[in-house]
Backbone bond lengths (Angstrom), bond angles and torsions (degrees), N, CA, C in turn:
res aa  C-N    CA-C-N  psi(-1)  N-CA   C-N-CA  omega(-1)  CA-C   N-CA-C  phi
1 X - - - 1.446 - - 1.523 110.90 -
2 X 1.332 102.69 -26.57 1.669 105.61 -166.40 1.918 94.35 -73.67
3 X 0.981 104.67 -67.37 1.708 113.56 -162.57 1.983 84.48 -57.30
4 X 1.036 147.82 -47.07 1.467 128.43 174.35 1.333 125.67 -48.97
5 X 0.888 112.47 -50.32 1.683 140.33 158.45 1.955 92.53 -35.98
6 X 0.842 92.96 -80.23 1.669 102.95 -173.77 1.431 121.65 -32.89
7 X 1.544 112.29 -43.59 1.092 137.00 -140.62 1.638 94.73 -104.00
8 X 1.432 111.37 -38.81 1.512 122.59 170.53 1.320 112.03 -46.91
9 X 1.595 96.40 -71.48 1.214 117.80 -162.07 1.448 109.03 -46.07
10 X 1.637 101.84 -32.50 1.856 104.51 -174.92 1.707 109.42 -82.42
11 X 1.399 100.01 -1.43 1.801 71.97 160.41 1.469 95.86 -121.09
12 X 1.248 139.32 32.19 1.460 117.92 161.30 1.792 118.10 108.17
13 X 1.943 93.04 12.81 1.712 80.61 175.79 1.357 115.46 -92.55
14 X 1.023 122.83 167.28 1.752 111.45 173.93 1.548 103.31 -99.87
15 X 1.768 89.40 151.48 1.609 84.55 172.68 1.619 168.83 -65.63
16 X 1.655 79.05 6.54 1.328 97.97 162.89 1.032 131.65 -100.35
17 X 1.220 118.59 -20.07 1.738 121.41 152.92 1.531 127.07 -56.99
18 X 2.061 96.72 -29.35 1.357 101.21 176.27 1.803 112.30 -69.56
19 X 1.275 102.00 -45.46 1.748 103.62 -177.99 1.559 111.82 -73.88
20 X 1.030 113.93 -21.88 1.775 113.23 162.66 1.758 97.43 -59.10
21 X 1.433 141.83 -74.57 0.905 130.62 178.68 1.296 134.23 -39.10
22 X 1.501 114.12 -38.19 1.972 134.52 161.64 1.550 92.39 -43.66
23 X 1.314 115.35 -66.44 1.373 140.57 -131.21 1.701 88.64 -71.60
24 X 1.624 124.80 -47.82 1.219 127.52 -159.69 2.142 110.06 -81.86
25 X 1.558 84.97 -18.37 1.760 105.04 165.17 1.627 114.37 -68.67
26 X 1.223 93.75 -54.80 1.625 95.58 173.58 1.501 124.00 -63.75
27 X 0.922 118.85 -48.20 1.545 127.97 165.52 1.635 124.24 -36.85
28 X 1.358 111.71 -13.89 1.083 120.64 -157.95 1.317 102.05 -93.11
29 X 1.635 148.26 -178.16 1.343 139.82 170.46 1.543 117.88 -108.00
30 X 1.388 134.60 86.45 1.297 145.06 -143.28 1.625 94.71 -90.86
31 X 1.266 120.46 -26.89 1.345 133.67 -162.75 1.807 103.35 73.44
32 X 1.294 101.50 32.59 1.644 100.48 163.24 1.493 124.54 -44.46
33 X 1.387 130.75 -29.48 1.201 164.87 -127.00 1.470 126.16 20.94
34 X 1.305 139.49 -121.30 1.369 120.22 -178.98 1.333 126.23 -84.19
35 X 1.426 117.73 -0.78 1.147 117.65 -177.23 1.554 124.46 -69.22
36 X 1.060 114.81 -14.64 1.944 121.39 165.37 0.891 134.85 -106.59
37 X 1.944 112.88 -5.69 1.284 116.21 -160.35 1.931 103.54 -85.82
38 X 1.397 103.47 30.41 1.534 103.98 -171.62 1.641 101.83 -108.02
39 X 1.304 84.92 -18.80 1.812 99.22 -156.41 1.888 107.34 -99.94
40 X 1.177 126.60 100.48 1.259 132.59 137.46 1.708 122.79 21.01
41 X 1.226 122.29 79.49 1.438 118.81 -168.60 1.891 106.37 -61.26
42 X 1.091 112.02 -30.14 1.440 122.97 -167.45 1.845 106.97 -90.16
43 X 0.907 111.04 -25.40 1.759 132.89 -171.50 1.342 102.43 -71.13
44 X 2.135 102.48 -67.70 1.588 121.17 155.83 1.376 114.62 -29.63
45 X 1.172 117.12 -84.29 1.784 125.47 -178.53 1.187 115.54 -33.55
46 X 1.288 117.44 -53.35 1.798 129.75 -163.59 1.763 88.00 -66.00
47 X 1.096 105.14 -61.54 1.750 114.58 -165.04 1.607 111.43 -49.80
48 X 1.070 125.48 -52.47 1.759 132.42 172.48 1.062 95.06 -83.96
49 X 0.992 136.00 -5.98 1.832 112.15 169.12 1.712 92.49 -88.64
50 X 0.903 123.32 -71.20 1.593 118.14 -159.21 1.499 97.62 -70.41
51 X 1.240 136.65 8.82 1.503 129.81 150.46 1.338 123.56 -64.85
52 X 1.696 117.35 -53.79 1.005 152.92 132.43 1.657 130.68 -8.42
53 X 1.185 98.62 -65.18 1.395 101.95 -177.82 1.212 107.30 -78.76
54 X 1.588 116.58 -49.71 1.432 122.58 173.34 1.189 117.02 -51.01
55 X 1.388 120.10 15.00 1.822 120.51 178.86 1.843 97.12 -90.37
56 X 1.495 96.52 -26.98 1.685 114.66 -153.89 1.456 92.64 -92.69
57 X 1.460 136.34 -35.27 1.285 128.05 -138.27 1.993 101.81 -116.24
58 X 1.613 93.52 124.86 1.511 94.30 -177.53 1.581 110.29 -65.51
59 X 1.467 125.62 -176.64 1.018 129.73 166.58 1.534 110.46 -79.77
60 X 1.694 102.41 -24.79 1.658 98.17 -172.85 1.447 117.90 -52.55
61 X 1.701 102.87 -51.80 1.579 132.34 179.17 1.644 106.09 -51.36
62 X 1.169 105.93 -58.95 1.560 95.78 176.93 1.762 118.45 -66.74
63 X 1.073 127.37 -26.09 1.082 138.68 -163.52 2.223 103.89 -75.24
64 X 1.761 92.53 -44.03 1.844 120.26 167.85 1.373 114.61 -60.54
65 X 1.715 104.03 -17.23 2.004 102.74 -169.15 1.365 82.33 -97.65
66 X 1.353 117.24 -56.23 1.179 119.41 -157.74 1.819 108.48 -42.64
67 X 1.247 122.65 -67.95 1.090 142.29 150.22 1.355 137.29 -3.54
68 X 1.279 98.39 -48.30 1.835 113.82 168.02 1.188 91.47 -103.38
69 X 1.182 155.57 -27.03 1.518 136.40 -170.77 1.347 95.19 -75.55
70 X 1.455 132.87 -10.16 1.607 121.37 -173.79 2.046 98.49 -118.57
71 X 1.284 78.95 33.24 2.077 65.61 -177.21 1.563 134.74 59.24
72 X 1.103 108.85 -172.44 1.738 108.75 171.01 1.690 90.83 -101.27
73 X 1.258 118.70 159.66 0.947 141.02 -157.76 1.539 113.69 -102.18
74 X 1.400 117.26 100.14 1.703 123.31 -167.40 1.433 116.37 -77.24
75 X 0.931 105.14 -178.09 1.552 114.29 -178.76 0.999 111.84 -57.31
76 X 1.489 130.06 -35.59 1.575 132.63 177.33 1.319 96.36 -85.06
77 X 1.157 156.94 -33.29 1.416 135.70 179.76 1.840 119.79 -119.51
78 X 1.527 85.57 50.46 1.953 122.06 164.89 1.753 100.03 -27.50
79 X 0.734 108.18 142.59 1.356 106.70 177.06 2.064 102.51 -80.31
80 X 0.972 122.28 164.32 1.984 111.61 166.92 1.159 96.67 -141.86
81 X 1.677 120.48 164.61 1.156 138.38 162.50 1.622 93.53 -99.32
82 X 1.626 134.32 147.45 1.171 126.72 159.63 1.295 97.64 -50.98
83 X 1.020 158.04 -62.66 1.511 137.33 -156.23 1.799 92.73 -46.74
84 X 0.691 113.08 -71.28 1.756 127.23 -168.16 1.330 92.17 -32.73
85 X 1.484 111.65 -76.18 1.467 110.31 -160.70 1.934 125.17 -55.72
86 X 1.647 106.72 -13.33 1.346 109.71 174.52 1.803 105.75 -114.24
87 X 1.353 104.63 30.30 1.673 109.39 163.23 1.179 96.89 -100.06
88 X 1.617 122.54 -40.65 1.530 128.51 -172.91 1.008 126.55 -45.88
């Protein structure tokens, strides 16, 4: 899983497309026998993938998604200094 993970990531998939793909491997019936059928194929996937990727991924990058996934910041969500917010 690790070197797939790796290998994704190097051409540009994100990791949730990568553990959807883990995820659609596991699901499948390998004749593993009872030893997995307790365990969450999607839970599994999600979990070693973001172990994984997070080996690859700076804090800067996550910090840049994070960031645009929440917009620029409007009048209702002003940025405050605690000083600010207990003058209010």
């Amino acid at each position: 899983m690790k070197r797939v993970t790796e290998a994704l990531l190097g051409r540009g998939w994100h990791p949730r497309h990568i553990a959807g793909l883990i995820r659609s491997k596991f699901e499948r019936d390998y004749h593993w026998g009872n030893e997995w059928k307790d365990y969450s194929p999607a839970l599994r996937a999600d979990y070693y993938t973001r172990i994984f990727s997070g080996e690859h991924t700076s804090v800067e990058t996550e910090a840049a998604e994070i960031r645009e996934a929440a917009g620029p910041p409007g009048p209702s969500r002003r940025a405050t200094s605690p000083i600010e917010a207990l003058e209010a």
